[in-house]
Structures are given as C-alpha cells and as structure tokens.
C-alpha positions as CSV (number, residue, x, y, z in Angstrom):
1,X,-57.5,-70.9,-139.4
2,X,-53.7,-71.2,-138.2
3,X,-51.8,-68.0,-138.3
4,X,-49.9,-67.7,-141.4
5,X,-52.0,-70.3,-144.0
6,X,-52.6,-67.5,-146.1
7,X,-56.0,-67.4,-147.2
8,X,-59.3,-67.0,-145.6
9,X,-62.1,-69.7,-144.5
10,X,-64.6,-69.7,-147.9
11,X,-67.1,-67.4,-148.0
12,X,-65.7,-64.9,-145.6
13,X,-64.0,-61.8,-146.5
14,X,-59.7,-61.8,-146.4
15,X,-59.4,-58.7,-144.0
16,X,-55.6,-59.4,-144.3
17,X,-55.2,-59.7,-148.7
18,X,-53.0,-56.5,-148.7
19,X,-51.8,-57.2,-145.7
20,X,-50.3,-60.8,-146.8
21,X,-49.8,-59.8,-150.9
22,X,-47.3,-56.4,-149.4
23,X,-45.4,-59.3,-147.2
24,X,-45.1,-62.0,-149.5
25,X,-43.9,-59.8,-152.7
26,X,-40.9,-57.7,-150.1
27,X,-42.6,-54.3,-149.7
28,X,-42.3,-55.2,-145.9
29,X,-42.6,-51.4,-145.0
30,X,-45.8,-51.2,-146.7
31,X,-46.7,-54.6,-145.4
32,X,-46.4,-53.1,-141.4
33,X,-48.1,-50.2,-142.4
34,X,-50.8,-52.5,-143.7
35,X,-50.7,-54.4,-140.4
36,X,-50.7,-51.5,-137.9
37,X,-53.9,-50.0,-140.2
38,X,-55.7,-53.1,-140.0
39,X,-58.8,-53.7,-137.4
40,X,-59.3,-57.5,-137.8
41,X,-62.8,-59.2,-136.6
42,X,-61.6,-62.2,-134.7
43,X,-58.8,-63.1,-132.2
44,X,-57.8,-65.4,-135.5
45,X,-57.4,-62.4,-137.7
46,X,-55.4,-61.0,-134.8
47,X,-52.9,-63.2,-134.8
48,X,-52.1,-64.1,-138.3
49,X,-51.7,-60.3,-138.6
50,X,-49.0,-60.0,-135.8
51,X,-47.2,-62.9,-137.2
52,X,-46.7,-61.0,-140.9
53,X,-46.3,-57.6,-138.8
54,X,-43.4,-59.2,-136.6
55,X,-41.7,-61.4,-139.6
56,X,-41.8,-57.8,-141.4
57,X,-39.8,-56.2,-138.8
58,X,-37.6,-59.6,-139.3
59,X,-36.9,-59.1,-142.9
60,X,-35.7,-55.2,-142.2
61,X,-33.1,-56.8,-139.7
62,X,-35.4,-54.8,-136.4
63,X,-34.7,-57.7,-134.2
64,X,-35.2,-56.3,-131.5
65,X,-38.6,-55.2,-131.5
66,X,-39.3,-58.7,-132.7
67,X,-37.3,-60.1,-129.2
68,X,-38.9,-57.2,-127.1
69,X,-42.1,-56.7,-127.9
70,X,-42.8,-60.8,-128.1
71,X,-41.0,-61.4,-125.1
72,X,-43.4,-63.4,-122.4
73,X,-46.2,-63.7,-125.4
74,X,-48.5,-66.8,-124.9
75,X,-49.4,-67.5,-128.7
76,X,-47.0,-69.7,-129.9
77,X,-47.3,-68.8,-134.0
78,X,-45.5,-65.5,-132.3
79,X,-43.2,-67.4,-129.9
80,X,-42.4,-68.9,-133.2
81,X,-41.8,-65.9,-134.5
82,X,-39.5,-64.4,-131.8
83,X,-37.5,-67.9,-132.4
84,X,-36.2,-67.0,-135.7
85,X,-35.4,-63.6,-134.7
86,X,-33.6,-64.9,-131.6
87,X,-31.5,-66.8,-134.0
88,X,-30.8,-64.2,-136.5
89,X,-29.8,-61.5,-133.9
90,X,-27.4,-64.3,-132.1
91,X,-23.6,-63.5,-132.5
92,X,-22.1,-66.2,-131.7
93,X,-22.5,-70.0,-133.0
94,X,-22.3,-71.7,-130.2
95,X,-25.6,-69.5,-129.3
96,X,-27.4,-70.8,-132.7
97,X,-26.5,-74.2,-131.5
98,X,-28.5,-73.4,-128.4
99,X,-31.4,-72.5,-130.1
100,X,-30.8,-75.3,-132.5
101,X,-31.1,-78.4,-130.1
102,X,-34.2,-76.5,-128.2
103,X,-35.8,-76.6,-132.2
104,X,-34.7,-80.3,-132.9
105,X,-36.3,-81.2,-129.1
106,X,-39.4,-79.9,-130.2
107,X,-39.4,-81.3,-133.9
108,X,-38.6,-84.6,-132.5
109,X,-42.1,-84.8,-130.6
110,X,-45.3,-84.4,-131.8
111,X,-45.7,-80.8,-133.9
112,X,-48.8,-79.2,-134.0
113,X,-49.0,-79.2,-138.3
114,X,-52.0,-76.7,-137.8
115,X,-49.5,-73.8,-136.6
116,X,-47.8,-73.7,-140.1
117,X,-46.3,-70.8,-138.8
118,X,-43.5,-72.8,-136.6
119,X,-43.1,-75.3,-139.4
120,X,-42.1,-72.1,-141.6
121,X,-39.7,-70.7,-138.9
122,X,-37.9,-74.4,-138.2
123,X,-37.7,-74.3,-142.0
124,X,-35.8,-71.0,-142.3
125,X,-33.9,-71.9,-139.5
126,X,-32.6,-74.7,-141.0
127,X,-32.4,-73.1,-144.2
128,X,-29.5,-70.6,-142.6
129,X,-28.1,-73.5,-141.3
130,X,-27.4,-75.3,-144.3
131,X,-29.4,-78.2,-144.0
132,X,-32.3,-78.2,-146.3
133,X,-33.4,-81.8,-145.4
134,X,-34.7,-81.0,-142.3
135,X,-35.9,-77.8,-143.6
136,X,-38.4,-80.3,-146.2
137,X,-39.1,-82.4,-143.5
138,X,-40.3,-79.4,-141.4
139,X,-42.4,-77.7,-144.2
140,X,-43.2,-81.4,-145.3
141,X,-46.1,-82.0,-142.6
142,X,-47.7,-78.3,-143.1
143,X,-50.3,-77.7,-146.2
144,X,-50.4,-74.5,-146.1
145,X,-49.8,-72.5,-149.4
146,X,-46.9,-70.8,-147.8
147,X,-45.1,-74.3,-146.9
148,X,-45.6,-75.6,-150.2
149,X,-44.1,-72.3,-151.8
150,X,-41.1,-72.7,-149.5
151,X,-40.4,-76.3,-150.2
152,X,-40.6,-75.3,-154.0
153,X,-37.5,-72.7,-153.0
154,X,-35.8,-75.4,-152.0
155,X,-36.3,-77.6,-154.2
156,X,-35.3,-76.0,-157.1
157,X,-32.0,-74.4,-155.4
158,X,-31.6,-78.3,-154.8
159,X,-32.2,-78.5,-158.8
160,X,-35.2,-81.2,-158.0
161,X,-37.2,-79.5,-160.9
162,X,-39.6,-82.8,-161.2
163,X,-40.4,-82.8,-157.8
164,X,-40.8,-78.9,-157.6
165,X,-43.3,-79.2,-160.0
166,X,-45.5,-81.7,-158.2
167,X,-45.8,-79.4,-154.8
168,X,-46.8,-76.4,-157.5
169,X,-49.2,-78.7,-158.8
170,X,-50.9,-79.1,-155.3
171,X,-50.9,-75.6,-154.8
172,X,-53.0,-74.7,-158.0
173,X,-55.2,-77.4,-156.3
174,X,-55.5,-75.5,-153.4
175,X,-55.9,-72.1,-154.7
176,X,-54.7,-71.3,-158.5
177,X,-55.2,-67.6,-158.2
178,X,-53.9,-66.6,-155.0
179,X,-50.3,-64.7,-155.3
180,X,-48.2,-67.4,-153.8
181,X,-49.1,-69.8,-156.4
182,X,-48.8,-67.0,-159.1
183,X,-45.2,-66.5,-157.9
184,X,-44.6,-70.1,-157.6
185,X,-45.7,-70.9,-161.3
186,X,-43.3,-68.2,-162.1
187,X,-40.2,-69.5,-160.4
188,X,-40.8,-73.1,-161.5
189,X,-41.3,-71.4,-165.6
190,X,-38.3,-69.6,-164.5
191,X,-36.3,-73.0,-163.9
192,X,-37.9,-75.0,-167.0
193,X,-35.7,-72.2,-169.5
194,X,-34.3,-75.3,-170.6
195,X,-31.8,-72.8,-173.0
196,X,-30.8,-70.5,-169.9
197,X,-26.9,-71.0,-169.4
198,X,-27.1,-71.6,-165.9
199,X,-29.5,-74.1,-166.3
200,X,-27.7,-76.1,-168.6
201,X,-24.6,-75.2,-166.4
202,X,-26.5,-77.1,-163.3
203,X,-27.5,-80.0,-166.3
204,X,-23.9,-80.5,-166.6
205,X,-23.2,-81.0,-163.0
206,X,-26.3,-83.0,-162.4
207,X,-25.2,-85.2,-165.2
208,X,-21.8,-85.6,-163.4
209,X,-23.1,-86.2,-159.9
210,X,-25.9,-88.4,-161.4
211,X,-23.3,-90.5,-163.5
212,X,-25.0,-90.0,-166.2
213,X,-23.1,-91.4,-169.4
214,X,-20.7,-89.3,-170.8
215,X,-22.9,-88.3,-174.4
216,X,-24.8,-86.4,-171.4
217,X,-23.0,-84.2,-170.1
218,X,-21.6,-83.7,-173.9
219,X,-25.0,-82.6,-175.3
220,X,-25.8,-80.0,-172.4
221,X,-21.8,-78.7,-173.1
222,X,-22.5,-78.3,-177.2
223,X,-25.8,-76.7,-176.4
224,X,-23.6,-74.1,-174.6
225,X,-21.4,-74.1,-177.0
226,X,-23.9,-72.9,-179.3
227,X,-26.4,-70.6,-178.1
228,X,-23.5,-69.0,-175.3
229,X,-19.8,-69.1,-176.7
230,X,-19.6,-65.5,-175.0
231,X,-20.6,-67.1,-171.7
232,X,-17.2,-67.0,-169.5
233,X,-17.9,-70.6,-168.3
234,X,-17.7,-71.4,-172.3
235,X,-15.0,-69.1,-172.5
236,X,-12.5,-70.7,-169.6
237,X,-13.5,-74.2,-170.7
238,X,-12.2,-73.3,-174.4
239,X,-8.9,-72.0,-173.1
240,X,-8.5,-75.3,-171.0
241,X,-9.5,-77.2,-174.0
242,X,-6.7,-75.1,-176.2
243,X,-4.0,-75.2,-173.5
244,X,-5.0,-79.3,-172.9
245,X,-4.0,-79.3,-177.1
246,X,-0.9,-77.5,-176.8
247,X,0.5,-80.1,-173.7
248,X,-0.5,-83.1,-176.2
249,X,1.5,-81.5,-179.0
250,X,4.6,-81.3,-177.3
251,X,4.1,-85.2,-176.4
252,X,3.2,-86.2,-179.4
253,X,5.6,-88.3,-181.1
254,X,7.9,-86.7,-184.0
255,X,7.8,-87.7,-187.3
C-alpha cells in the first residue's frame, strides 16, 4: 500500500484509522499526537504514518521541522512531503519558481501513480499557485480516495458540480463508509443547495460566461429576487436598477 491511500489492504486491521480520521477532519494536534503514539507493524505502516505526521506539522505552519527533520530522507512519499513545505516556507517568488520547474521536470516524465502522496503535494502546489489544471491532471492519474476527494475541491470551487459528482460517485465505489467519502458527499450536498444565494450567484455568472440566453441568467436573478431581497448582491443590483430608471427619465422625451 502507497503512503497516503487512506485505507488498509482488506482483511487487515487499519493501525492508522485515528491516525488518518484526526488529520483529514483538522485536529492536526491530535492527529501528531496520534502519530507519535502509534507502533505500526510494517515498514508500510511506517511510512504512511510519517507522511500524515509531517503534513500535520505542515498544516500548523512548523516548517521547519518538516525541512529539518526530512532533510537527506530516502523515501520519496516524505521527500514529497518536504517539497511542499519547502515551497510554503519560501519568501520569495522567484524561489517558488525554482521549486516549480524542478515539479514540472518530474511531472513531465513518467510519475510513479502508486505514491499518491507526490500526486497530492504537486496538486497543492499547484493549487497555491493558481493553476488548478495541472493540479487535476496531477491528482488525475492517482486513485486513491484522498486524490479523488481533492479533485472534488476543485472541482466544485471551479463550479464543475456535474463532474464533481462523478469522482464522488467513484469514491462510494471504492469505499462508501470511509470518512473521506462521508465528507465528500457532504460538500457535493453542500453545493446541490440549488436555493443557496451564492449558488444561484455563481448560476448567474456561469450563465454569463457560458452564454447562456438571456431568460437564463433572468430566472436565477428572480429566484434571488424572491427567496433573498435582503441579500446585499440583491440589494446593490436594485439601487443600479433604480438609479438606471432615474437616467432614462431625464431622457425621456417630454410630452
């Protein structure tokens, strides 16, 4: 099992559940405790546990540990690992660049799709740099539950609900109970609140950018209208609309 997939090989016993559950819903404290508690049984267990204990110390900002402690380390899920870290704690662009033609080198030859772990880190790499593309390319060759999950993040923030919904659907395939599809389920239901302002908001520019006809974009605005005249979006648009009938007034030929 690659470092990272997220579950255990059937019928053996998933040293690493709390471990994994603690990183994946933010308790990252608890989720290092959990890591530097743990005895695992294999050199596999091993390593998937150092990867969540060092991308822990990543999400609390602790860099340097990540950079120190991995420094020289022959696994390369961690060297993975200290990548990402190496590019957060960088303070100056041209530094990111660095580290960003060394990541497109690699990406551009042959990946080894079994250590989902890198995919993940390219991924968030190129997530913080804007360029979420290659970010679904990179997570695009993994299987792991924990790609899939991500490309769903991006996905929706992309406002590709149809296509968000296909990668969930090949998660519940994979495992419908584990946590990461639980919270995937939940941010995909999240996004289908077809009555939520925002979403009808994002509707309205989706019709726009889609050139959709203009009924379109009319329907999503009324439905605004109606279930969120308090919303300030509805609010500023109404004053535009009522300044807009004053200008035509004073045009408007006398009598």
């Amino acid at each position: 099992m690659a470092a990272g997939t997220g579950a255990a090989p059937a019928g053996e016993a998933d040293e690493l559940f709390d471990l994994r559950n603690s990183f994946y819903i933010g308790a990252f404290q608890a989720a290092i405790n959990e890591a530097q508690r743990a005895k695992p049984s294999s050199p596999q267990q091993e390593a998937e546990r150092d990867v969540f204990l060092f991308r822990s110390y990543i999400a609390q900002r602790k860099f340097g540990v990540v950079l120190d402690e991995l420094q020289g380390s022959p696994s390369p899920e961690l060297q993975s690992v200290r990548m990402f870290a190496q590019f957060l704690a960088s303070d100056s662009q041209s530094q990111r660049d660095s580290i960003m033609a060394e990541l497109d080198k690699k990406m551009a030859k042959s990946v080894d799709v079994a250590n989902s772990t890198f995919l993940l880190m390219a991924a968030s790499i190129y997530c913080h740099q804007q360029d979420p593309d290659a970010a679904l390319r990179a997570l695009h060759q993994g299987d792991s539950l924990e790609c899939l999950a991500m490309m769903i993040q991006i996905l929706l923030k992309l406002d590709r609900l149809d296509l968000a919904r296909k990668e969930l659907k090949k998660m519940q395939e994979q495992d419908e109970d584990a946590t990461l599809t639980q919270l995937a389920t939940a941010w995909v239901n999240l996004a289908l609140d077809s009555g939520h302002p925002e979403t009808l908001l994002n509707l309205v520019v989706l019709s726009q950018h889609l050139g959709k006809a203009p009924e379109v974009t009319n329907r999503y605005l009324s439905q605004l209208k109606d279930a969120h005249k308090n919303h300030p979006f509805i609010q500023e648009y109404q004053a535009k609309e009522n300044d807009f009938d004053r200008l035509a007034l004073q045009y408007a030929p006398s009598a």
